[in-house]
C-alpha positions as CSV (number, residue, x, y, z in Angstrom):
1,X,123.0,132.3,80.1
2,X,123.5,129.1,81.9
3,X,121.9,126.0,80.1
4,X,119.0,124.3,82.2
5,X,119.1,121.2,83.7
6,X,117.2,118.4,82.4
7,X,113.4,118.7,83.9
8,X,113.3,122.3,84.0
9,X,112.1,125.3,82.4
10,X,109.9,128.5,83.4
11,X,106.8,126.2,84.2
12,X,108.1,123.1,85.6
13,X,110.1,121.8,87.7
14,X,112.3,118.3,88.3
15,X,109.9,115.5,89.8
16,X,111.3,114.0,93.0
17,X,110.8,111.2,91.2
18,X,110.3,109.5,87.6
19,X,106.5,109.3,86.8
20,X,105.5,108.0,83.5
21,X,103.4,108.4,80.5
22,X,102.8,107.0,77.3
23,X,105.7,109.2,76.1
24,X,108.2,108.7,78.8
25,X,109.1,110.5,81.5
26,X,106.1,113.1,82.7
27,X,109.3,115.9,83.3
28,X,110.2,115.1,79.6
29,X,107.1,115.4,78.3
30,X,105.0,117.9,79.7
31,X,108.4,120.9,79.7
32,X,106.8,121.4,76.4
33,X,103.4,120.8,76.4
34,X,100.4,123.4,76.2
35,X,98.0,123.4,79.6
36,X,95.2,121.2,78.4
37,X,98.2,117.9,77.6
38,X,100.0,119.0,80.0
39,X,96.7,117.6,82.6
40,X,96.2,115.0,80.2
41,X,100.1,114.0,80.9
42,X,99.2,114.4,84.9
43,X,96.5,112.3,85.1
44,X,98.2,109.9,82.9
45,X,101.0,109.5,85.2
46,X,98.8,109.7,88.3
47,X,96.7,106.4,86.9
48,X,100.0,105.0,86.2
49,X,101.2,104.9,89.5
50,X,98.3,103.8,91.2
51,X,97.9,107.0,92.4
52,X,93.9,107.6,94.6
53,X,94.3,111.5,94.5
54,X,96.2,114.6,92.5
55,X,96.7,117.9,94.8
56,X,97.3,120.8,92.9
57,X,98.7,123.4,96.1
58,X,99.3,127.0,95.2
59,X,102.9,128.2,96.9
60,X,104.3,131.6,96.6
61,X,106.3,130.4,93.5
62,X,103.7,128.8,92.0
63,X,101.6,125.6,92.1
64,X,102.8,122.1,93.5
65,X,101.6,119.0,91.9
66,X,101.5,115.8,94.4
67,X,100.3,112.3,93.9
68,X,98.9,110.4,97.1
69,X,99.8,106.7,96.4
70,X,99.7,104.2,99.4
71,X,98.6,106.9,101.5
72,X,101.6,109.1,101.4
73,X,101.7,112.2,99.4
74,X,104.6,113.1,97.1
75,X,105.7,116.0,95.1
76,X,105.7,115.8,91.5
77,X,106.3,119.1,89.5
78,X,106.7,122.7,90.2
79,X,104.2,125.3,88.1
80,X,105.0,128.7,87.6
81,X,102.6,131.0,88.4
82,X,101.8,131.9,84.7
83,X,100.6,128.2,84.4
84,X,99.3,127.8,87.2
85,X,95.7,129.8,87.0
86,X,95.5,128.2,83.3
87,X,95.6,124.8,84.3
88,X,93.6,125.2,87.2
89,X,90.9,127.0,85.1
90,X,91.4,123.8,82.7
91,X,90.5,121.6,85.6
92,X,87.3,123.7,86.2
93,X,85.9,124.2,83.0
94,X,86.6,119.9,82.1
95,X,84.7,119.6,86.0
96,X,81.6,121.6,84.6
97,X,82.7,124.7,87.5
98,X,82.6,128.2,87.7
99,X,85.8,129.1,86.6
100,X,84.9,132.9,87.4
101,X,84.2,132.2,91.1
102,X,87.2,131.8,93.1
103,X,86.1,133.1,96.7
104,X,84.1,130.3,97.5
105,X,84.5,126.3,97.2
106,X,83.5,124.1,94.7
107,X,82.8,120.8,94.0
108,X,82.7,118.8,90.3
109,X,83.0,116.0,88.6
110,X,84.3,114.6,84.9
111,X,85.1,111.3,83.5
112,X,88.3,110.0,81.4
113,X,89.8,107.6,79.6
114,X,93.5,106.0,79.8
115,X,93.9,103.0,77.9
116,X,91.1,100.7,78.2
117,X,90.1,101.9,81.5
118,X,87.3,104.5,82.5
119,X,87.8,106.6,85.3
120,X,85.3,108.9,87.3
121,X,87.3,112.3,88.4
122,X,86.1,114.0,91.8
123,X,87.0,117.9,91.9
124,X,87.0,120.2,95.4
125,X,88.4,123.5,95.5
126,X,88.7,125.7,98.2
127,X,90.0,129.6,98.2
128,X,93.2,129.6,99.9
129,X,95.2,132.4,100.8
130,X,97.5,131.8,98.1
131,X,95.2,131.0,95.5
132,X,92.7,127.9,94.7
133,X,93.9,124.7,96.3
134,X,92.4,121.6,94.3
135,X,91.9,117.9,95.5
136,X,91.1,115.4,92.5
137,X,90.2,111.7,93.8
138,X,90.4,108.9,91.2
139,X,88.4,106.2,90.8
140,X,87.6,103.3,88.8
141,X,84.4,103.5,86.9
142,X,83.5,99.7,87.7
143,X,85.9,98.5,90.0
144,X,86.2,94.5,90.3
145,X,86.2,93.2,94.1
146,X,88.2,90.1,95.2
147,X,88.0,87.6,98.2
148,X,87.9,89.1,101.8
149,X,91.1,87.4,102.6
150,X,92.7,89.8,99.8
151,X,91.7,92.6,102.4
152,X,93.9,91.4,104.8
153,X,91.9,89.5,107.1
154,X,92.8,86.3,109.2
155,X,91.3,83.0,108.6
156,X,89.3,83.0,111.7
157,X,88.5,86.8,111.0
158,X,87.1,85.9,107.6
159,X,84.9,83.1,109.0
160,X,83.7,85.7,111.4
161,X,83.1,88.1,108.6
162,X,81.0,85.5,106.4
163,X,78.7,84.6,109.4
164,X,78.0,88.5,109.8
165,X,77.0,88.7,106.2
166,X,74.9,85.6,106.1
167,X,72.2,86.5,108.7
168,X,69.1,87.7,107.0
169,X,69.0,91.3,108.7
170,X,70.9,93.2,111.0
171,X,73.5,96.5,111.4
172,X,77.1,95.7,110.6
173,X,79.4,98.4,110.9
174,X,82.7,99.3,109.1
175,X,84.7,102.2,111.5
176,X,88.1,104.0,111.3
177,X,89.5,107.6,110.0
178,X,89.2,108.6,106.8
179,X,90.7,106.7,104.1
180,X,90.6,103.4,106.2
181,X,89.0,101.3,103.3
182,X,86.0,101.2,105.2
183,X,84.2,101.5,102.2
184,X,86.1,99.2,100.2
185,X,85.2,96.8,102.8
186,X,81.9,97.1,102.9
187,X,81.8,96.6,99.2
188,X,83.9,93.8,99.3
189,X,80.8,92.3,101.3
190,X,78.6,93.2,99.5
191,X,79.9,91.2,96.4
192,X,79.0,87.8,98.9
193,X,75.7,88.7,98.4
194,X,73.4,87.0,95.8
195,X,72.4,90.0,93.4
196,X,69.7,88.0,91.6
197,X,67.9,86.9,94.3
198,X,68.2,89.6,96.6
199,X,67.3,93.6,96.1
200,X,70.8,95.0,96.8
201,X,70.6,99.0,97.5
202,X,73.3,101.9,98.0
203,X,72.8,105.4,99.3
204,X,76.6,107.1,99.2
205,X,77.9,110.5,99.1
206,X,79.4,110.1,96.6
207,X,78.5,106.9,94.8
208,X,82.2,105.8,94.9
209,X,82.2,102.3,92.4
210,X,79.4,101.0,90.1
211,X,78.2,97.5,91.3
212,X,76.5,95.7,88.9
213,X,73.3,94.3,90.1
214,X,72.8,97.3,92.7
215,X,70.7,99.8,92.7
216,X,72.7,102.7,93.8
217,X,71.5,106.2,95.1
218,X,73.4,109.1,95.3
219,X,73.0,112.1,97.9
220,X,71.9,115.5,97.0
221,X,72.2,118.2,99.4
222,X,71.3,120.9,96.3
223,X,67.7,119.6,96.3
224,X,67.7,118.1,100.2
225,X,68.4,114.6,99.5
226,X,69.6,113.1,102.6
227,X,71.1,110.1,103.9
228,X,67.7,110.1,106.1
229,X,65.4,110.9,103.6
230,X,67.6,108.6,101.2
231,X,67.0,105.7,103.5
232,X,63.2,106.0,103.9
233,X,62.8,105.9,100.5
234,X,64.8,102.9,100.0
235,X,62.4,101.2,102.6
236,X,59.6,101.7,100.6
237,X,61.6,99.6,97.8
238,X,61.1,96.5,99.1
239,X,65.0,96.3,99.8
240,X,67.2,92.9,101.3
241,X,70.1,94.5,102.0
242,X,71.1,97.8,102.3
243,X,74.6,99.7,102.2
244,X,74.7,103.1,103.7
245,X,77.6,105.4,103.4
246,X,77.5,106.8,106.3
247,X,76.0,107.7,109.4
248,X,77.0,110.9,110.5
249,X,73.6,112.3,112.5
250,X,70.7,111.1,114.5
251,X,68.3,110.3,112.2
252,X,70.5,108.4,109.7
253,X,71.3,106.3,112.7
254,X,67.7,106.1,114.1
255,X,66.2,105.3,111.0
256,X,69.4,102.5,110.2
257,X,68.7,100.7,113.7
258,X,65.1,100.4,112.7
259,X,65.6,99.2,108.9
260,X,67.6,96.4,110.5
261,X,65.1,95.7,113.2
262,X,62.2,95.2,110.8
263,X,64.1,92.5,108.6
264,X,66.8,94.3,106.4
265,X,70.2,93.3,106.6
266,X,72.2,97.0,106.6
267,X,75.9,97.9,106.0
268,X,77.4,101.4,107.2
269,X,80.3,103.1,108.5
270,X,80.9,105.4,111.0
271,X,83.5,107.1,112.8
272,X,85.2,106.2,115.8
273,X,88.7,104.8,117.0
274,X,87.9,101.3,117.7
275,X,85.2,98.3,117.5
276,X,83.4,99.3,121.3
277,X,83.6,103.0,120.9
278,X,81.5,102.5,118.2
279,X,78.9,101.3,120.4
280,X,79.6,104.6,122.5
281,X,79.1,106.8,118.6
282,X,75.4,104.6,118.6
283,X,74.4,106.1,122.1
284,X,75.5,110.0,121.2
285,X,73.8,109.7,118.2
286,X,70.5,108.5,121.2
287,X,70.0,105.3,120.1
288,X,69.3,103.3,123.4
289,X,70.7,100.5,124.9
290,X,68.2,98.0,124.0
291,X,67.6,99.1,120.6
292,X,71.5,98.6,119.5
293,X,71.3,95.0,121.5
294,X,68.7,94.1,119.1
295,X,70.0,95.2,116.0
296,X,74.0,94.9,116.3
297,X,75.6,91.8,114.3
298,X,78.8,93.1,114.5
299,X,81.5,95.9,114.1
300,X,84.6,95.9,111.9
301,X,87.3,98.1,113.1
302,X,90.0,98.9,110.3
303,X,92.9,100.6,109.7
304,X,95.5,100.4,106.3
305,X,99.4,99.7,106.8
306,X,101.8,100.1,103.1
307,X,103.1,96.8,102.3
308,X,106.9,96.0,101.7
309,X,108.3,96.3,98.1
310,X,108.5,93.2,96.9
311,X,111.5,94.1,95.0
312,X,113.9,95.7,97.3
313,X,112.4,93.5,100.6
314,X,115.6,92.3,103.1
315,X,115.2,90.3,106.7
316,X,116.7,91.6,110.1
317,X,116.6,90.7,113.4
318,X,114.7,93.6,115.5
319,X,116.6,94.6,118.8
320,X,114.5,93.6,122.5
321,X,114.4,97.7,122.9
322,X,112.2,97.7,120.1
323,X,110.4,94.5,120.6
324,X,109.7,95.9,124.5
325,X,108.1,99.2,123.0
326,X,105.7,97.4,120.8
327,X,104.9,95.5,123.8
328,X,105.8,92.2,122.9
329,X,108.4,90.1,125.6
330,X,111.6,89.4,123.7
331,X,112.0,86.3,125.6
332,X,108.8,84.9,124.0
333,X,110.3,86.1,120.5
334,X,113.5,84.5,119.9
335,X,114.0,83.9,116.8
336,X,111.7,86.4,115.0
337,X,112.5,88.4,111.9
338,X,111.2,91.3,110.8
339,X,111.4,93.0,107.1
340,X,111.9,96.3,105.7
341,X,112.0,97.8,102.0
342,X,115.6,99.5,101.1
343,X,113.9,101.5,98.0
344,X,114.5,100.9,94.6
345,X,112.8,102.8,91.3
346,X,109.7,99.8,91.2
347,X,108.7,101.7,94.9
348,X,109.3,105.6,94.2
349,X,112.2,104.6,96.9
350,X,109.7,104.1,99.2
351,X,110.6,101.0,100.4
352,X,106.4,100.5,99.9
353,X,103.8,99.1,97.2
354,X,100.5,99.0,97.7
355,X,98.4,98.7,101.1
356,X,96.6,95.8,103.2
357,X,94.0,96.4,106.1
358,X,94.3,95.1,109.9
359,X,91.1,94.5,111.5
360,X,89.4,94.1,114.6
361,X,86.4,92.7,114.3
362,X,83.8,92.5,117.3
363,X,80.7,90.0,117.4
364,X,77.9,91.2,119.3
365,X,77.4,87.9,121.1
366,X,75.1,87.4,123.7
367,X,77.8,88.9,126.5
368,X,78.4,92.0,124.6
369,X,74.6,92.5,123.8
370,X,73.9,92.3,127.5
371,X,76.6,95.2,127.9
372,X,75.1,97.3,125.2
373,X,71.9,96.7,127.0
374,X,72.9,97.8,130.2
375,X,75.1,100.6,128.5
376,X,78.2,100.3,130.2
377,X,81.3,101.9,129.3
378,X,83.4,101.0,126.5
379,X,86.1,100.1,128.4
380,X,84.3,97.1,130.0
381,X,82.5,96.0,126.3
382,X,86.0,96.0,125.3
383,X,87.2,93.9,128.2
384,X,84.7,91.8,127.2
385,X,85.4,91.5,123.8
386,X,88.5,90.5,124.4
387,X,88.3,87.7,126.6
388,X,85.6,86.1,124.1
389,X,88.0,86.4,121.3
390,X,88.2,89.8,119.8
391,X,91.7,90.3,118.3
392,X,92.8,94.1,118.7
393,X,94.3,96.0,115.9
394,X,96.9,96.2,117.7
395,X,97.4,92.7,117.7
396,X,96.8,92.2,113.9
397,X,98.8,95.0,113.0
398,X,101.8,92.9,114.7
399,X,100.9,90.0,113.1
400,X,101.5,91.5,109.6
401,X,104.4,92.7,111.0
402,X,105.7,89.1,112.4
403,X,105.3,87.5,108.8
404,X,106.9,90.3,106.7
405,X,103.9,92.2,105.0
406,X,104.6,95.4,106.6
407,X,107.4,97.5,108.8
408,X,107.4,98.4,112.2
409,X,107.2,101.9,111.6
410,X,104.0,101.4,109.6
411,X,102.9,99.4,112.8
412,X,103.4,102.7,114.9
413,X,102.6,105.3,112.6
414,X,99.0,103.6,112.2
415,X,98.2,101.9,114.9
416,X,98.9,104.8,117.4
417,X,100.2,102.6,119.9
């Protein structure tokens, strides 16, 4: 019989690449662990790595285990299939699921412990035809919030950011896909906000991070419990400021517009490509013209580029080609360097560690409220914009680029240029 190779056996396979626990490498250690350490060991190594979410995928020979750090998912073991209905069951029953049901999705919830940190464990699953596929986001119990400037703003960006937060009522918006940090964002605001003096509210779905000082509110679509109804409820509280999650229909957005009419100051996100489409997202959801105009403080458009390893970082000198496709004139750009990340063992090999956001952040001054008024197109609000001052992302996305925080290719792959 020929001998295995180090990192195998009949449930595992090798890790592409060398996650760690508390007892070395998470190959090492879990090739002989029983199913319930052998989770422990994943989520160990997940936390570890600064990973946000654990996919456990069912294949044909067996289950795939991948960590999504920096945005990017990578493959960490192999499960056989003798392993792979235990430890998903093991998920399920720690989540408080069905473990019976496996024809329709579910969603759950658990807390743990690694270290001296408490984490709160998200569960989905959904049948697939190979078996349950499950999606585990990881969060911090009670996360700590820096400065806005650790977001990645720009000085001016920032002072435009602090004047949006320090009028006494209003609608600012956070917008971008999914896992743009909107939400980080808007809690990132939030922490500018006096907590003793003011009545701070959330409604989320879910409550992502405990704020101390907040009173937070979670959805419940079991027993009805909107975002609408949520929200009028929360008006009857005598509130100052108000975060919602997110608008996703009519009435949340209806009943948003008003709250910041009548004297609250309200934070949400919503979905759309850019900071003036977001005004064309308020008019499908009916919200007219003149109602926005009066309401809108501002919109945040966001997106999140990986930064360069610190550790394996290196200088070169980009080529006009590639300057010309980014849209930049190389005779204007002489003497700029950009920066890449070879990949060393502190990065996975990435070349990567950790993210930062580009903006674009639109005021509704008087120009653009005039717009909304009239409601014109986005392409002239975003004419506008622009000529008062509005950086793109585009343009902030090169800018990390210019001083070394982030590749080209990240400048592409997110920016959608």
């Amino acid at each position: 019989m020929a001998r295995k190779k180090k990192g195998e056996s009949d449930a595992l396979g090798e890790a592409q690449y060398d996650f760690k626990t508390r007892d070395g490498s998470l190959v090492d250690v879990a090739e002989q662990a029983p199913v319930p350490r052998l989770l422990d060991y994943i989520f160990e190594a997940a936390i570890n790595a600064n990973s946000t979410d654990i996919h456990l995928d069912q294949h044909e020979d067996g289950l795939v285990v991948r960590y999504r750090i920096d945005g990017m998912l990578h493959d960490v073991l192999n499960v056989a299939p003798s392993t792979a209905l235990a430890l998903v069951s093991r998920v399920k029953v720690l989540a408080n699921m069905d473990i019976v049901e496996r024809r329709h999705a579910q969603d759950g919830r658990m807390s743990i412990s690694i270290g001296e940190q408490d984490h709160d464990i998200r569960l989905a699953t959904v049948p697939t035809t190979m078996g349950e596929k499950v999606a585990i986001r990881i969060m911090t119990a009670r996360a700590s919030f820096g400065e806005l400037g650790e977001l990645g703003f720009e000085p001016k960006q920032i002072e435009l950011v602090k004047q949006f937060i320090a009028r006494p009522y209003g609608l600012i918006l956070a917008t971008g896909p999914v896992g743009s940090g909107k939400t980080t964002t808007l809690y990132s605001a939030l922490m500018q906000i006096n907590r003793r003096t003011d009545n701070v509210m959330t409604i989320e779905d879910p409550v992502e991070y405990r704020v101390r000082g907040a009173n937070q509110v979670q959805v419940n679509t079991r027993v009805d419990f909107s975002f609408a109804e949520g929200l009028r409820a929360m008006l009857r509280q005598d509130p100052d400021t108000i975060m919602v999650g997110e608008i996703r229909d009519n009435e949340t957005a209806r009943i948003a517009v008003w709250a910041a009419l009548t004297g609250v100051l309200v934070f949400s996100t919503i979905h759309s490509n850019d900071a003036p489409s977001t005004v064309t997202t308020l008019f499908n959801f009916d919200i007219p013209g003149f109602i926005i105009s009066n309401s809108l403080v501002g919109v945040l458009a966001q997106r999140l580029v990986r930064k360069i390893c610190p550790h394996c970082k290196e200088e070169y000198k980009p080529d006009d080609d590639l300057l010309k496709q980014m849209g930049v004139n190389p005779k204007d750009h002489k003497k700029l360097t950009f920066a890449r990340g070879r990949g060393c063992k502190e990065c996975f090999h990435t070349g990567y560690s950790g993210r930062i956001g580009v903006f674009e952040i639109m005021e509704a001054n008087e120009e653009i409220k005039d717009l909304i008024f009239r409601q014109t197109t986005r392409e002239v609000i975003r004419q506008v914009a622009r000529d008062t001052g509005m950086q793109t992302l585009k343009e902030s996305a090169f800018n990390k680029v210019a001083d070394g925080v982030t590749t080209v290719e990240e400048y592409f792959r997110v920016v959608y240029v």
